[in-house]
C-alpha positions as CSV (number, residue, x, y, z in Angstrom):
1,X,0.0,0.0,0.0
2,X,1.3,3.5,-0.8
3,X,0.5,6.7,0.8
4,X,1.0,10.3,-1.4
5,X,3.5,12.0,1.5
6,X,5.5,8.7,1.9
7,X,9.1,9.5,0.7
8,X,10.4,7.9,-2.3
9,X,13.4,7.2,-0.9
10,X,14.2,7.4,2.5
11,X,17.6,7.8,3.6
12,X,17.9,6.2,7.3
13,X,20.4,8.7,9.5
14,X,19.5,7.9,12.8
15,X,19.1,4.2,14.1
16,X,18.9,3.1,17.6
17,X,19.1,-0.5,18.6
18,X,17.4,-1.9,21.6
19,X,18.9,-2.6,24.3
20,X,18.1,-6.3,24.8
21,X,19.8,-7.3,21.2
22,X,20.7,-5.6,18.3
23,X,17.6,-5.4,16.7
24,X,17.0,-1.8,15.2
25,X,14.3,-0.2,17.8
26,X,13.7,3.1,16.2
27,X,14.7,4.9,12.2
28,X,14.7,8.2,11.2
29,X,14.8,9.3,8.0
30,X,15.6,12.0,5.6
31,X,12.3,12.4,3.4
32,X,13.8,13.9,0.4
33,X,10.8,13.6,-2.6
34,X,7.4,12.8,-1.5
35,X,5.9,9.7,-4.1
36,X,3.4,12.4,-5.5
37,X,6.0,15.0,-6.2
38,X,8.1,12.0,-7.6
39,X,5.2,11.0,-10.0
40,X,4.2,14.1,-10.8
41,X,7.7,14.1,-12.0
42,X,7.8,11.1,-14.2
43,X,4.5,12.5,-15.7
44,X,5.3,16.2,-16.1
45,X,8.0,14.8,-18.0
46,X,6.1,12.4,-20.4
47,X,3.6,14.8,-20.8
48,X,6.3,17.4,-22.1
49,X,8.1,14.5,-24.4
50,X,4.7,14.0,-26.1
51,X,4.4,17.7,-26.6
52,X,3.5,19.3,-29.9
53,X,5.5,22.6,-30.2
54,X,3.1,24.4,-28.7
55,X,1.7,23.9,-25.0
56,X,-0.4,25.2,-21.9
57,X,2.5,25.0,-19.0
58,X,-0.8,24.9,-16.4
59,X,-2.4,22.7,-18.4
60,X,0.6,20.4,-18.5
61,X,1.3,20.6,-14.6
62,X,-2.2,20.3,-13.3
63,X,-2.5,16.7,-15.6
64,X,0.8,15.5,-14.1
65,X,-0.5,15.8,-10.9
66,X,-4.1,14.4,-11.9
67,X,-2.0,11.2,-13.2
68,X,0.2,11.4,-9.9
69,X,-2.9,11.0,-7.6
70,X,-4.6,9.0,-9.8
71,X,-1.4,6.3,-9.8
72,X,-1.3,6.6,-5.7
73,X,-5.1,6.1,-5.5
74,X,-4.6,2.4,-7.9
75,X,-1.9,1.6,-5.7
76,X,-3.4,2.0,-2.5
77,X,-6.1,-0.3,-3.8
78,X,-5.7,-3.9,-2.2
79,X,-4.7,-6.0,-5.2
80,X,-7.9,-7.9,-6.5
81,X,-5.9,-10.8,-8.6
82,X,-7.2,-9.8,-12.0
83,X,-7.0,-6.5,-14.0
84,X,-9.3,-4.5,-16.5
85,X,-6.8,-4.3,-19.3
């Protein structure tokens, strides 16, 4: 399951291990990109590869982010076991 402020890729600075063995207790991380900016991303830049020479910048941001939510709502979906492809 994915959540929109998740980062894409955490980078652990901080880990504490507890004190009975030397499993990890507690991680913090460095958030970096959230998975909604980082889709809006891959998007904004499909969007602007498929691009005729002339294009609404607006128009083009506010679909990346409609695909990015769109993608995060599908994935947060519990998986059914067949698609509608």
């Amino acid at each position: 399951m994915t959540k929109a402020n998740d980062p894409v890729q955490p980078v652990p600075y901080h880990i504490e291990l507890t004190p009975q063995s030397d499993t990890i207790g507690k991680i913090e991380c460095v958030d970096g990109l959230t998975k909604r900016e980082h889709f809006a991303a891959m998007a904004m830049q499909g969007i602007l590869a498929a691009a005729s020479t002339y294009f609404n910048e607006e128009y083009a941001a506010v679909n990346a982010v409609t695909y990015a939510d769109a993608l995060i709502c599908a994935l947060s979906k519990e998986p059914s076991g067949t698609t509608n492809i």
